[in-house]
FITI-639337 format. One record per atom (N, C-alpha, C): atom name; residue number from 0; residue in one letter; x, y, z. Coordinates in steps of 0.1 Angstrom, whole numbers. Example, Ala and Ser with C-alpha at 12.3 -4.5 7.8 and 13.67 -1.06 7.14 Angstrom:
2
+------+-----+------+-------+-------+-------+
! atom ! seq ! type !  east ! north !    up !
+------+-----+------+-------+-------+-------+
!    N !   0 !    a !   132 !   -57 !    78 !
!   CA !   0 !    a !   123 !   -45 !    78 !
!    C !   0 !    a !   132 !   -33 !    78 !
!    N !   1 !    s !   128 !   -22 !    71 !
!   CA !   1 !    s !   137 !   -11 !    71 !
!    C !   1 !    s !   129 !     0 !    79 !
+------+-----+------+-------+-------+-------+
END
This chain:
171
+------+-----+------+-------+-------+-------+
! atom ! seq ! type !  east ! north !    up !
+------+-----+------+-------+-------+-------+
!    N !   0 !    x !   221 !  1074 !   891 !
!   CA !   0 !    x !   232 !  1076 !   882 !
!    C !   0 !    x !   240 !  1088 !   886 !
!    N !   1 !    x !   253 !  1084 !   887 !
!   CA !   1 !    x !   260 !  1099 !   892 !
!    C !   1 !    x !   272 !  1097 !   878 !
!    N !   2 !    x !   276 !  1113 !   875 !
!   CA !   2 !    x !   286 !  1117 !   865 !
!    C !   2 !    x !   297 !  1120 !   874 !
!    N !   3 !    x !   307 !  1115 !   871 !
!   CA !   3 !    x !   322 !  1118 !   875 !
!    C !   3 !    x !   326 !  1125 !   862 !
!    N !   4 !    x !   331 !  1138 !   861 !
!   CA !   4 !    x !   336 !  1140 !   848 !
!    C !   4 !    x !   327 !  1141 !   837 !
!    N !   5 !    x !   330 !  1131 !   826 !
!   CA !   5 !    x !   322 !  1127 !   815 !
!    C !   5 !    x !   316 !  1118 !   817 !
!    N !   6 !    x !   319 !  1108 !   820 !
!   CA !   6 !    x !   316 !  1093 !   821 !
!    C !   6 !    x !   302 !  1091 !   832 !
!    N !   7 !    x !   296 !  1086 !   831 !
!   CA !   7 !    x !   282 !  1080 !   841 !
!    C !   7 !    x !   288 !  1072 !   843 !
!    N !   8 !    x !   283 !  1072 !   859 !
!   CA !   8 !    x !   283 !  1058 !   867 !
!    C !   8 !    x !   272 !  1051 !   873 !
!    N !   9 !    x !   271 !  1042 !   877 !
!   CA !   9 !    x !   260 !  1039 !   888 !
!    C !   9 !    x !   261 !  1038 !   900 !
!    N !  10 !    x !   251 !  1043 !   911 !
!   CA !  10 !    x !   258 !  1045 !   922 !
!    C !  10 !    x !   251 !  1035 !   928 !
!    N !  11 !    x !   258 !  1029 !   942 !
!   CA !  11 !    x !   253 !  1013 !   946 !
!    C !  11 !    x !   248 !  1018 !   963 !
!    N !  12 !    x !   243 !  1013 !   964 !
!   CA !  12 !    x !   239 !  1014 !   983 !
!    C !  12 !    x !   245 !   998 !   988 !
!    N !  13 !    x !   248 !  1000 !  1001 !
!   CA !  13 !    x !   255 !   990 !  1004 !
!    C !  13 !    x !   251 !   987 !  1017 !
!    N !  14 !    x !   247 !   977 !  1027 !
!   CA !  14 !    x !   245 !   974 !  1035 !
!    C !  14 !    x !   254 !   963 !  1040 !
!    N !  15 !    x !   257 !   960 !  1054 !
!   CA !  15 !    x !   263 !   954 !  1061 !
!    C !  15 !    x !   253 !   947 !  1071 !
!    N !  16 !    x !   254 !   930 !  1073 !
!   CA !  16 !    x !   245 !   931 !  1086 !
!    C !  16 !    x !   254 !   933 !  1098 !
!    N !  17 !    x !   268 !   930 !  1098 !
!   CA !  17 !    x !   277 !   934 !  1109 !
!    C !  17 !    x !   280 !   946 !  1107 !
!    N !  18 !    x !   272 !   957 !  1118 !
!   CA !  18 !    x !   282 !   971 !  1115 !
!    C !  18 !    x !   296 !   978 !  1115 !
!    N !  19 !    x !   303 !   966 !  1120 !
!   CA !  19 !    x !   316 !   967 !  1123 !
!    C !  19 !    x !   320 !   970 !  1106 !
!    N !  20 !    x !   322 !   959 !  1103 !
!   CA !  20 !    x !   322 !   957 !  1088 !
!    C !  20 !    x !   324 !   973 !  1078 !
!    N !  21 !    x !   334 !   973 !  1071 !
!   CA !  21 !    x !   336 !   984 !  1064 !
!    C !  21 !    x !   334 !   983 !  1048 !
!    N !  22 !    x !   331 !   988 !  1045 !
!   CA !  22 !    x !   338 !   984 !  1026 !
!    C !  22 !    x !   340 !   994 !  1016 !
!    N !  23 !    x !   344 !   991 !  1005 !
!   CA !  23 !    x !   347 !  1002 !   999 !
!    C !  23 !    x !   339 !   997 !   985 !
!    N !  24 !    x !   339 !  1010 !   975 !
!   CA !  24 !    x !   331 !  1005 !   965 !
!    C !  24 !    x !   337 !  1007 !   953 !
!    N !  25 !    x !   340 !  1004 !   940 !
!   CA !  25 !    x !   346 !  1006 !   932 !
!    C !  25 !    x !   342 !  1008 !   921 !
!    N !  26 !    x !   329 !  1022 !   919 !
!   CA !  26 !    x !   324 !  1026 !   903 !
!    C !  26 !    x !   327 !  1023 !   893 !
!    N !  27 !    x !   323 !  1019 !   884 !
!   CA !  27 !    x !   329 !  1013 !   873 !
!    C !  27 !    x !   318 !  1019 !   864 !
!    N !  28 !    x !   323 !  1020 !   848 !
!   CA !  28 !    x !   310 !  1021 !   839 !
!    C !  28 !    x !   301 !  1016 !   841 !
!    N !  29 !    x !   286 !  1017 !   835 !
!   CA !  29 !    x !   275 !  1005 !   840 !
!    C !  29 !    x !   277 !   993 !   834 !
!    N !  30 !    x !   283 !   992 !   820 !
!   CA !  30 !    x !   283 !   978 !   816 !
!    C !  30 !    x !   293 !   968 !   823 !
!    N !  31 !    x !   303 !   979 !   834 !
!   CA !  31 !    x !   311 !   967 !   839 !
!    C !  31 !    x !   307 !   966 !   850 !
!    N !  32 !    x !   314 !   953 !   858 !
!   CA !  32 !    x !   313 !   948 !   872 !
!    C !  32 !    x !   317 !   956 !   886 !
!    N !  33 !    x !   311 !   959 !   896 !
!   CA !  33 !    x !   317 !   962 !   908 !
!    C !  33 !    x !   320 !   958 !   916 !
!    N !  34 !    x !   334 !   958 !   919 !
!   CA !  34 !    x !   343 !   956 !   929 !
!    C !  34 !    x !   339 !   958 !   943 !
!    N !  35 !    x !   337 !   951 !   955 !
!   CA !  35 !    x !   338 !   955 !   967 !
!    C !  35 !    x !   346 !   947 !   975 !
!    N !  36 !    x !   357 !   956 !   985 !
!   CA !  36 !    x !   363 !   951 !   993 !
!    C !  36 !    x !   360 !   954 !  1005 !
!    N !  37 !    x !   361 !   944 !  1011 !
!   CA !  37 !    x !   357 !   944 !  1027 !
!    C !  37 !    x !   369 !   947 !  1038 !
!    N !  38 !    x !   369 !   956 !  1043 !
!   CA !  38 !    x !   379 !   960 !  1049 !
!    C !  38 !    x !   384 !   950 !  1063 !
!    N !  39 !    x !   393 !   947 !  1066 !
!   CA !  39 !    x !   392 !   939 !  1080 !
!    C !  39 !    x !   396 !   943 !  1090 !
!    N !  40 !    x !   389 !   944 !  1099 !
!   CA !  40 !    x !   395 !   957 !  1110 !
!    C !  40 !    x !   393 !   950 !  1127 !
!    N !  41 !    x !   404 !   952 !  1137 !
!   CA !  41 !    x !   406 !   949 !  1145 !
!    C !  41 !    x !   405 !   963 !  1160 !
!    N !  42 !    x !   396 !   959 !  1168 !
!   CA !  42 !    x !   397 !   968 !  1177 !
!    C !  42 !    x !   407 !   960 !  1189 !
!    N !  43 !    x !   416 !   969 !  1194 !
!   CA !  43 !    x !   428 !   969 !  1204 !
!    C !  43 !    x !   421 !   966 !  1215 !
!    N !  44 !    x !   412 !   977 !  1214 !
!   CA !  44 !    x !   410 !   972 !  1235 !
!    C !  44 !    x !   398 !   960 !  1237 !
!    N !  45 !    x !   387 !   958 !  1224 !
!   CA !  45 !    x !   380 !   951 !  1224 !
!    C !  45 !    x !   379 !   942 !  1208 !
!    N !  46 !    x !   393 !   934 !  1212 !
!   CA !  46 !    x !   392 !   929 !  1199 !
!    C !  46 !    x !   377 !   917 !  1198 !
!    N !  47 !    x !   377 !   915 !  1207 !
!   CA !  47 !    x !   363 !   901 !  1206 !
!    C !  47 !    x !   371 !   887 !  1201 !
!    N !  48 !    x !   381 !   885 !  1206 !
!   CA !  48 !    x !   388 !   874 !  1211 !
!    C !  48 !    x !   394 !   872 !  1216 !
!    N !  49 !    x !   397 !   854 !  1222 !
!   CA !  49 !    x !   409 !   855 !  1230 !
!    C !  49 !    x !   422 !   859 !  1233 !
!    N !  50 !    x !   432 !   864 !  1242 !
!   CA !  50 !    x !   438 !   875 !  1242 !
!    C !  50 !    x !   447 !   865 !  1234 !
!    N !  51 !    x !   454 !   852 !  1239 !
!   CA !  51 !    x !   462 !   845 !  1228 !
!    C !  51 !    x !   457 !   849 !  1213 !
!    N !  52 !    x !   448 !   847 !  1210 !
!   CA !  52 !    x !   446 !   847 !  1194 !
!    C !  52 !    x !   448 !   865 !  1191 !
!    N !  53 !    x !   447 !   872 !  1199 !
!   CA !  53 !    x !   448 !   885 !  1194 !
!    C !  53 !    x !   464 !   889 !  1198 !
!    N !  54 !    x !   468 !   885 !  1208 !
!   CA !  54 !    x !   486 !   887 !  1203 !
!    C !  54 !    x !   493 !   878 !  1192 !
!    N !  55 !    x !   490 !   867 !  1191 !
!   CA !  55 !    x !   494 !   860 !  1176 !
!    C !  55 !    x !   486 !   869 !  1164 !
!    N !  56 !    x !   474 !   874 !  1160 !
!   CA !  56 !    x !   467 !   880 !  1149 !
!    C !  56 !    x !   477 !   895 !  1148 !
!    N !  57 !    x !   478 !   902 !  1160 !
!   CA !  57 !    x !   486 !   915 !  1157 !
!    C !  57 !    x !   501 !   909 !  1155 !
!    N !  58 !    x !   506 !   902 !  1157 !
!   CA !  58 !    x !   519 !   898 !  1158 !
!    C !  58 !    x !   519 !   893 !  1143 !
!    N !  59 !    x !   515 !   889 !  1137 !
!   CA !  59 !    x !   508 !   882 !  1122 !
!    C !  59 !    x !   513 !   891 !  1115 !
!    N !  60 !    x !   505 !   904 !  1120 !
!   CA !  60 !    x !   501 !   918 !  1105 !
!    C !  60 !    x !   509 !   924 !  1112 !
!    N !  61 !    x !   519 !   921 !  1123 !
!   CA !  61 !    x !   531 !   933 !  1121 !
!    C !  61 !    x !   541 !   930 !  1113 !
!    N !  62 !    x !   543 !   916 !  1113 !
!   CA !  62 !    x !   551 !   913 !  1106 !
!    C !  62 !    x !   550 !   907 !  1094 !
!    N !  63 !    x !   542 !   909 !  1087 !
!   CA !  63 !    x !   534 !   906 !  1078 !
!    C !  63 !    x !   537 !   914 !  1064 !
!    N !  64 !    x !   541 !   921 !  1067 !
!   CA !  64 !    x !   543 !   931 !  1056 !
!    C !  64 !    x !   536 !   941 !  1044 !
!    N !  65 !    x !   521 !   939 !  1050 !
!   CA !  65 !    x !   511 !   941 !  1043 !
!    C !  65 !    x !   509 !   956 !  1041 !
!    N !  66 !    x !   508 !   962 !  1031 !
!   CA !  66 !    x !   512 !   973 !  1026 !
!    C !  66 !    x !   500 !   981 !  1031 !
!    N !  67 !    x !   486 !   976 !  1035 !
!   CA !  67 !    x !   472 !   982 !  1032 !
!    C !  67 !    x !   469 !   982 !  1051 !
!    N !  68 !    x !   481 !   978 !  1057 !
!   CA !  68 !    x !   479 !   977 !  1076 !
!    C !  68 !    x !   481 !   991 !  1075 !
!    N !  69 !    x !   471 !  1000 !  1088 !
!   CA !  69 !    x !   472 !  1016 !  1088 !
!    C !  69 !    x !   484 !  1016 !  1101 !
!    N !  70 !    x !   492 !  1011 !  1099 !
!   CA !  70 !    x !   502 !  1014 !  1111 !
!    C !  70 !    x !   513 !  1013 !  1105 !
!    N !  71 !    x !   523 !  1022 !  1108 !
!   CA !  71 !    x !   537 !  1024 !  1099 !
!    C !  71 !    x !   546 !  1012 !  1100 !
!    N !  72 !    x !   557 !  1008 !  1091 !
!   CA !  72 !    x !   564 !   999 !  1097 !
!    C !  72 !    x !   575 !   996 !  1105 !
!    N !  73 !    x !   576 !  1009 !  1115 !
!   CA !  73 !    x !   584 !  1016 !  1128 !
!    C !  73 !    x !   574 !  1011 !  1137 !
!    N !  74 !    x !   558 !  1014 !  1137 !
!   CA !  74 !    x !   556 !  1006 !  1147 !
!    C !  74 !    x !   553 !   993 !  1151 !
!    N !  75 !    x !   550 !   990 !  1134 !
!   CA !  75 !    x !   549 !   972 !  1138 !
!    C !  75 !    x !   559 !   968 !  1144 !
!    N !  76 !    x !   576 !   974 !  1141 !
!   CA !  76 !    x !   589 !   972 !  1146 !
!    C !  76 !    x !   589 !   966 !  1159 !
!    N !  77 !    x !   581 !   982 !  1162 !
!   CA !  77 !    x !   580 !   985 !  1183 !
!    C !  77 !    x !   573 !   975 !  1188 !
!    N !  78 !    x !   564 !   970 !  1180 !
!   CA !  78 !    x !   555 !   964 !  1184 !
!    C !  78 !    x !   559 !   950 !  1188 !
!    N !  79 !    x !   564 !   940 !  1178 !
!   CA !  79 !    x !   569 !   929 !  1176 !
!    C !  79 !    x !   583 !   927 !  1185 !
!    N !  80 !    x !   594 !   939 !  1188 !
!   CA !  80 !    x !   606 !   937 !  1196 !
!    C !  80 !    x !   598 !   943 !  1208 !
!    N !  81 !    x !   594 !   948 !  1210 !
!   CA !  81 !    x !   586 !   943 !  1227 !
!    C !  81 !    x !   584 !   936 !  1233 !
!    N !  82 !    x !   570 !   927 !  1225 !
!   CA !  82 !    x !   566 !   913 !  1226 !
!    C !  82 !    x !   579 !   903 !  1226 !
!    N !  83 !    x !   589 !   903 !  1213 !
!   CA !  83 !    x !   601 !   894 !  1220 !
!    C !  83 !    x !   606 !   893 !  1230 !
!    N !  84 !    x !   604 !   904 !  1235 !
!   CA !  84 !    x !   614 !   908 !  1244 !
!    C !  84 !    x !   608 !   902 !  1258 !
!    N !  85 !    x !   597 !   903 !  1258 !
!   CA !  85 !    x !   594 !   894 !  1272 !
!    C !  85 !    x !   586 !   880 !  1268 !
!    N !  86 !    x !   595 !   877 !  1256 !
!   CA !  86 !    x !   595 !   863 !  1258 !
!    C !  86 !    x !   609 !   850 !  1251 !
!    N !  87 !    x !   617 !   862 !  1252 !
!   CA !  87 !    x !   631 !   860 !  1248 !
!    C !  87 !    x !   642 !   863 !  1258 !
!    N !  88 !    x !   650 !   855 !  1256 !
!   CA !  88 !    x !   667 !   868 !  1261 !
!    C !  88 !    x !   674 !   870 !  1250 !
!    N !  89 !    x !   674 !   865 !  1238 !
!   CA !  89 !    x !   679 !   867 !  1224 !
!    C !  89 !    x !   674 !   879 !  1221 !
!    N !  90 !    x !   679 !   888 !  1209 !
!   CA !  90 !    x !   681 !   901 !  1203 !
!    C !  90 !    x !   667 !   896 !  1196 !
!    N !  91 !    x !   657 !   909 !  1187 !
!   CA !  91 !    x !   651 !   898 !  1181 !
!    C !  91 !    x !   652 !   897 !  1166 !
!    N !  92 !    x !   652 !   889 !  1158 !
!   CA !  92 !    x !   657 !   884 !  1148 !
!    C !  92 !    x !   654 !   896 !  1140 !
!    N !  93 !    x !   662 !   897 !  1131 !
!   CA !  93 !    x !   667 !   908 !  1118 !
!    C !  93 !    x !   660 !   897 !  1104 !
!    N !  94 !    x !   659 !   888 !  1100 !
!   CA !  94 !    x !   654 !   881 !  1090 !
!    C !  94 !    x !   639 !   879 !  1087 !
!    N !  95 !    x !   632 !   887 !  1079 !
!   CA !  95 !    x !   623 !   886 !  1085 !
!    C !  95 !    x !   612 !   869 !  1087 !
!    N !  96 !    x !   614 !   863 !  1082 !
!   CA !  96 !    x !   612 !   847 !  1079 !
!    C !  96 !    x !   608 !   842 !  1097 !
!    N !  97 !    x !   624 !   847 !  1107 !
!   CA !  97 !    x !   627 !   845 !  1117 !
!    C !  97 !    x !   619 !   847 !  1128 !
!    N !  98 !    x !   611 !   862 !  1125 !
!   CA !  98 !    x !   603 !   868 !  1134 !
!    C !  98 !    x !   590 !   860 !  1139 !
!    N !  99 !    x !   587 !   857 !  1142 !
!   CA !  99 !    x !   576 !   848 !  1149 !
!    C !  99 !    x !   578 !   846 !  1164 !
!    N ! 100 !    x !   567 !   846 !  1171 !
!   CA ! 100 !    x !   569 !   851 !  1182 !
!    C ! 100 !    x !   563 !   830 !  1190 !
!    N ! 101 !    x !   569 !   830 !  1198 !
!   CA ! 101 !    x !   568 !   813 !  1202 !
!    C ! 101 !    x !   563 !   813 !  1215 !
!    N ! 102 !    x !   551 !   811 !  1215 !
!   CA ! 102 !    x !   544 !   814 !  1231 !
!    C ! 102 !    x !   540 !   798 !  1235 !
!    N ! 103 !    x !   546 !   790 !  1231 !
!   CA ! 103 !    x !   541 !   776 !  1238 !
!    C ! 103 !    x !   544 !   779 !  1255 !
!    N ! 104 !    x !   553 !   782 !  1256 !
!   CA ! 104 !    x !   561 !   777 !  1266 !
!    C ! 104 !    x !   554 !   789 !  1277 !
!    N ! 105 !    x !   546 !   798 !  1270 !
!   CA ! 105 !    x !   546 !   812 !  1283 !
!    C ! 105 !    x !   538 !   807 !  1291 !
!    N ! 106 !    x !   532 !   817 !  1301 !
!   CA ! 106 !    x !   522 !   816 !  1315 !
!    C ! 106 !    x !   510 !   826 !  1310 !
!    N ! 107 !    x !   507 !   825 !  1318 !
!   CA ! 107 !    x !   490 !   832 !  1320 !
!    C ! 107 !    x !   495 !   847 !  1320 !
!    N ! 108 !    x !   512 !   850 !  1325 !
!   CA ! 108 !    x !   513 !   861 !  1331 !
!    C ! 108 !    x !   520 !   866 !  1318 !
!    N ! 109 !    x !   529 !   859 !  1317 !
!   CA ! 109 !    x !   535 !   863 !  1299 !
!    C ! 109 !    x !   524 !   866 !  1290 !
!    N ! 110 !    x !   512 !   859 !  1291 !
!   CA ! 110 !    x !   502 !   866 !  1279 !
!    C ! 110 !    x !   498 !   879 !  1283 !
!    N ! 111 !    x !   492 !   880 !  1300 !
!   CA ! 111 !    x !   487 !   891 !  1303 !
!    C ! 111 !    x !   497 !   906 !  1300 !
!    N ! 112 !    x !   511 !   899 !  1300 !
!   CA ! 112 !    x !   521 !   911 !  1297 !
!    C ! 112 !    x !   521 !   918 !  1287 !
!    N ! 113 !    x !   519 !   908 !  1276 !
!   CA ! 113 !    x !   522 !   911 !  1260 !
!    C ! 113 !    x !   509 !   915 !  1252 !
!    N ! 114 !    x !   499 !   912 !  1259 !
!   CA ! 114 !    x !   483 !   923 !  1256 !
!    C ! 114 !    x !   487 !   939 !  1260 !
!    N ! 115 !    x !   494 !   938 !  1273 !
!   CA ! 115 !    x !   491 !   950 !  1281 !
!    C ! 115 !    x !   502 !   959 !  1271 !
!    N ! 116 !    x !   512 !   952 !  1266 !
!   CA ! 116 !    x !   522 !   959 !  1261 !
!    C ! 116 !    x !   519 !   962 !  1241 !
!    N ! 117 !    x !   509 !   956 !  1237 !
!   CA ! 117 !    x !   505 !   961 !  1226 !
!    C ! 117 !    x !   498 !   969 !  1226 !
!    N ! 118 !    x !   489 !   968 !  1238 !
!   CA ! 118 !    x !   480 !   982 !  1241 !
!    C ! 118 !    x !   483 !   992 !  1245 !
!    N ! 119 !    x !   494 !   992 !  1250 !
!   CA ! 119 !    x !   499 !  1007 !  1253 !
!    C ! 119 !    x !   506 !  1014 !  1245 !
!    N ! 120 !    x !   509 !  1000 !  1235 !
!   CA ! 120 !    x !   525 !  1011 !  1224 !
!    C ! 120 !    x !   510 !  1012 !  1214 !
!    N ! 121 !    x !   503 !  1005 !  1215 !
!   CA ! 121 !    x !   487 !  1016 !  1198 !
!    C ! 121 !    x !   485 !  1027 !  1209 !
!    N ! 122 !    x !   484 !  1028 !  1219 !
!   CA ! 122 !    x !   476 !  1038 !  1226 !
!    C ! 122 !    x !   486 !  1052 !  1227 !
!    N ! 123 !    x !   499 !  1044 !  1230 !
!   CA ! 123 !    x !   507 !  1057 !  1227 !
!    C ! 123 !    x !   508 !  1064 !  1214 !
!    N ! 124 !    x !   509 !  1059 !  1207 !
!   CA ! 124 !    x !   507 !  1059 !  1191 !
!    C ! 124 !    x !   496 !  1066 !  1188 !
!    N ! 125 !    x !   482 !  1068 !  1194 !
!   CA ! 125 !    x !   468 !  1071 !  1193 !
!    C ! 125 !    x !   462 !  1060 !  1182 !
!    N ! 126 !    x !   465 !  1046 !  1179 !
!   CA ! 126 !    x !   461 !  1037 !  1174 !
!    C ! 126 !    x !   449 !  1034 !  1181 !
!    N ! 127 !    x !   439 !  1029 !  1177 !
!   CA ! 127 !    x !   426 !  1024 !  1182 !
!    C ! 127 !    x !   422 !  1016 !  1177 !
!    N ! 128 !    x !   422 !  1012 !  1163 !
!   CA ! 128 !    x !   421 !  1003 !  1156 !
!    C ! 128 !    x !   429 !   998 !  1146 !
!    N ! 129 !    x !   428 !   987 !  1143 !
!   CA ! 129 !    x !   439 !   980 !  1130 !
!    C ! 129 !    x !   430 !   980 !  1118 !
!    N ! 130 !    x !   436 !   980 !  1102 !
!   CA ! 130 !    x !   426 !   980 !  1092 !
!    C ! 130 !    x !   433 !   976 !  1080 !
!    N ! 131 !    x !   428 !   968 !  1077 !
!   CA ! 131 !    x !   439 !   962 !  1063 !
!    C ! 131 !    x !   430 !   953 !  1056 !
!    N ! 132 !    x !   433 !   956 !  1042 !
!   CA ! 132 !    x !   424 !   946 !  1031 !
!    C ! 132 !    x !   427 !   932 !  1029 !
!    N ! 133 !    x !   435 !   925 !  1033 !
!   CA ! 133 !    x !   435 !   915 !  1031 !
!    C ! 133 !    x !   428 !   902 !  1030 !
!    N ! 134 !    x !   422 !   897 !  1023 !
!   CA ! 134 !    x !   411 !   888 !  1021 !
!    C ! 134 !    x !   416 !   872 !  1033 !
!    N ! 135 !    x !   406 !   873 !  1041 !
!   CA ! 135 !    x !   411 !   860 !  1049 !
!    C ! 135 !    x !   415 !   847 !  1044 !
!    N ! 136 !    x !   417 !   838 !  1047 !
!   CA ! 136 !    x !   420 !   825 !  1044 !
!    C ! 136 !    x !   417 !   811 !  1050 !
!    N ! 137 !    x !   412 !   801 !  1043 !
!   CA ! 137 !    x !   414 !   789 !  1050 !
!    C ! 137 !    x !   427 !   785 !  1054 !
!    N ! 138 !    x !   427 !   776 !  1066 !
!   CA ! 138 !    x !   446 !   771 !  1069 !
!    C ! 138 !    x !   448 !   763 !  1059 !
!    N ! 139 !    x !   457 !   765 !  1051 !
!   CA ! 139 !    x !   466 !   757 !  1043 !
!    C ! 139 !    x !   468 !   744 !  1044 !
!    N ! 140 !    x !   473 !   745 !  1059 !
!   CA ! 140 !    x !   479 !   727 !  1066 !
!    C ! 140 !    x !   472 !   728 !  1081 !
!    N ! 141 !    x !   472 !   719 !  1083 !
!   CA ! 141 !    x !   468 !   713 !  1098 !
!    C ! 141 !    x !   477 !   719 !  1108 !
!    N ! 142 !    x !   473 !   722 !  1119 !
!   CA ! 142 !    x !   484 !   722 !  1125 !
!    C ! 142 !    x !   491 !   717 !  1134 !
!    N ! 143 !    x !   505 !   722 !  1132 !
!   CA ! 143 !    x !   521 !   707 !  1135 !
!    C ! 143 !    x !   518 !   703 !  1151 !
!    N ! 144 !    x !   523 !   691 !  1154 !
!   CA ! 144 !    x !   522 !   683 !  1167 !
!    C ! 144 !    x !   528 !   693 !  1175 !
!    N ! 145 !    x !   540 !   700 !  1172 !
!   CA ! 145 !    x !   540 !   711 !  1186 !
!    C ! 145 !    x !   527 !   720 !  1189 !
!    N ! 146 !    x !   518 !   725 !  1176 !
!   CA ! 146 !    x !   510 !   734 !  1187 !
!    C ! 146 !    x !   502 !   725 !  1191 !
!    N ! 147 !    x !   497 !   711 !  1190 !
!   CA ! 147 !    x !   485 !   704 !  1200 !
!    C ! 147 !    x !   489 !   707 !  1213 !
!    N ! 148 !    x !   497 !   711 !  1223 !
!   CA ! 148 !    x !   492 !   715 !  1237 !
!    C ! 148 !    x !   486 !   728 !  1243 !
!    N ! 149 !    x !   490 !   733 !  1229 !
!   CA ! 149 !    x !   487 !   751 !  1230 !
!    C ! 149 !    x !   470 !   748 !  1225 !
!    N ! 150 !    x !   469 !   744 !  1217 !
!   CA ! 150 !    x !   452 !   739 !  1206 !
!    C ! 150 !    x !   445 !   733 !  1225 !
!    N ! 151 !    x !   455 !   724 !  1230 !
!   CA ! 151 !    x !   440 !   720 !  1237 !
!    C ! 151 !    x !   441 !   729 !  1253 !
!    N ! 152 !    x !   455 !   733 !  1256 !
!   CA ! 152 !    x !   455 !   745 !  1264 !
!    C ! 152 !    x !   442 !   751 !  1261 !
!    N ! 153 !    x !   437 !   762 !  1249 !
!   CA ! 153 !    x !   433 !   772 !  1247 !
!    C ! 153 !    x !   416 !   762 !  1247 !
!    N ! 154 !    x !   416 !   749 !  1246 !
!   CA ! 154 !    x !   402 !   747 !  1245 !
!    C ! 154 !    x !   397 !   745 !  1261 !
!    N ! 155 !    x !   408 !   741 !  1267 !
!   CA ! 155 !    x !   408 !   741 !  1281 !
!    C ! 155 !    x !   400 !   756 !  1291 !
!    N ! 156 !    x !   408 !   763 !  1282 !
!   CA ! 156 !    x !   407 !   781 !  1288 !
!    C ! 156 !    x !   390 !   786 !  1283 !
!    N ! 157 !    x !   388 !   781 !  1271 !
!   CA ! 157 !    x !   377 !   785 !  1264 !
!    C ! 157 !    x !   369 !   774 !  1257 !
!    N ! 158 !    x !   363 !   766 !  1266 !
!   CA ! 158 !    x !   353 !   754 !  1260 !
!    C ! 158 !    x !   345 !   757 !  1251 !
!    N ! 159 !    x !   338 !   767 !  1249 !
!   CA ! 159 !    x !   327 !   771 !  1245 !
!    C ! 159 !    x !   333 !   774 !  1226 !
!    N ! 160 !    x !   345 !   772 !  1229 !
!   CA ! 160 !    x !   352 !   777 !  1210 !
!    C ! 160 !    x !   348 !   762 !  1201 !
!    N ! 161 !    x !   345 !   762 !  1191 !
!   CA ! 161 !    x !   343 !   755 !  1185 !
!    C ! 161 !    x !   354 !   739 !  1185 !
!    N ! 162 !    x !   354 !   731 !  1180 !
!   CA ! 162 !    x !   360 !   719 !  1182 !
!    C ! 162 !    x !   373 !   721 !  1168 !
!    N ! 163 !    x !   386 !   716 !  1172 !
!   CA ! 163 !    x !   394 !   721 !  1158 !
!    C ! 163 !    x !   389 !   711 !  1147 !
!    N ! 164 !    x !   392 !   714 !  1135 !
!   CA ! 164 !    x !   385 !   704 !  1124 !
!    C ! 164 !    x !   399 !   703 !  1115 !
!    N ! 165 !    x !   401 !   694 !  1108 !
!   CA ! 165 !    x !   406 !   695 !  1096 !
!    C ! 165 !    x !   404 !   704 !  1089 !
!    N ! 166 !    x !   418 !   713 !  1079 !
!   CA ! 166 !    x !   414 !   721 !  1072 !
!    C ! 166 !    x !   411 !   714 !  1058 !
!    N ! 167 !    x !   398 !   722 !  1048 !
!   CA ! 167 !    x !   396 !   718 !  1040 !
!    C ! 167 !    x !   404 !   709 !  1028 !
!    N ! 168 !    x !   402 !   696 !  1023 !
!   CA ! 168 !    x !   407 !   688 !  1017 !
!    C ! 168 !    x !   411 !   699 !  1004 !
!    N ! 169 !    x !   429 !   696 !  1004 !
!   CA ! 169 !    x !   434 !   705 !   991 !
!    C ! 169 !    x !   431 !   698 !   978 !
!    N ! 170 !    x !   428 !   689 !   974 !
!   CA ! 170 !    x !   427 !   680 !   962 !
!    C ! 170 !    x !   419 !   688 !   954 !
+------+-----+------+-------+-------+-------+
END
């Protein structure tokens, strides 16, 4: 039992079996419930996935708008008009709806560029990791007939990834 103040609380021990895994704990009276959030955190140099799914995931939470990402939103800025930039000749969009970054069309060398260039602008930055509360999600919808060449590209690149499935029935 620990006292904050007046009030008792109960104190919890917490375990993780992934140590990566962070969380936070939220004391409450004892008669009420506790809260735990699981933090979701991304390492830059060793995210532990494919480098496509890790420039689409940071490209996500830059522009994403999420209040709880530990990176200002000057650098998500830097971050996301870089990445356009070598895969555009257009300015890159001011709306934010618009921002999405469209890599069907790139090479092996456009991906390698746009890893190398997120990693240097966190590194310049002294970024090392990403970290935001956001609770993950099932996909909503399937996804559209344009990404099927990119979906079997990337099964192409990486056999070993699971088979895509339908996302769970919304009914």
């Amino acid at each position: 039992m620990v006292t904050i103040g007046h009030a008792p609380f109960q104190s919890v021990e917490l375990s993780f079996a992934d140590a990566s895994k962070r969380g936070l704990v939220k004391l409450t009276p004892p008669a009420a419930a506790i809260t735990i959030i699981t933090m979701q955190t991304l390492n830059i140099q060793r995210p532990g996935m494919p480098d496509l799914q890790f420039v689409l995931l940071v490209s996500a939470l830059c522009t994403s708008g999420l209040s709880t990402l530990n990176v200002s939103e000057e650098l998500r800025r830097r971050i996301f008009d870089s990445c356009w930039s070598l895969v555009s000749t257009d300015p890159p969009p001011t709306n934010p709806r618009e921002r999405v970054l469209d890599l069907r069309f790139g090479t092996e060398l456009t991906l390698d560029a746009l890893v190398a260039t997120i990693r240097q602008i966190f590194a310049d930055a002294g970024v090392t990791e990403l970290t935001w509360d956001h609770v993950p999600s099932e996909p909503s919808r399937p996804s559209s007939p344009a990404a099927e060449p990119l979906i079997d590209r990337l099964q192409k690149l990486y056999p070993d990834l699971p088979p895509k499935s339908d996302p769970p029935d919304q009914n």
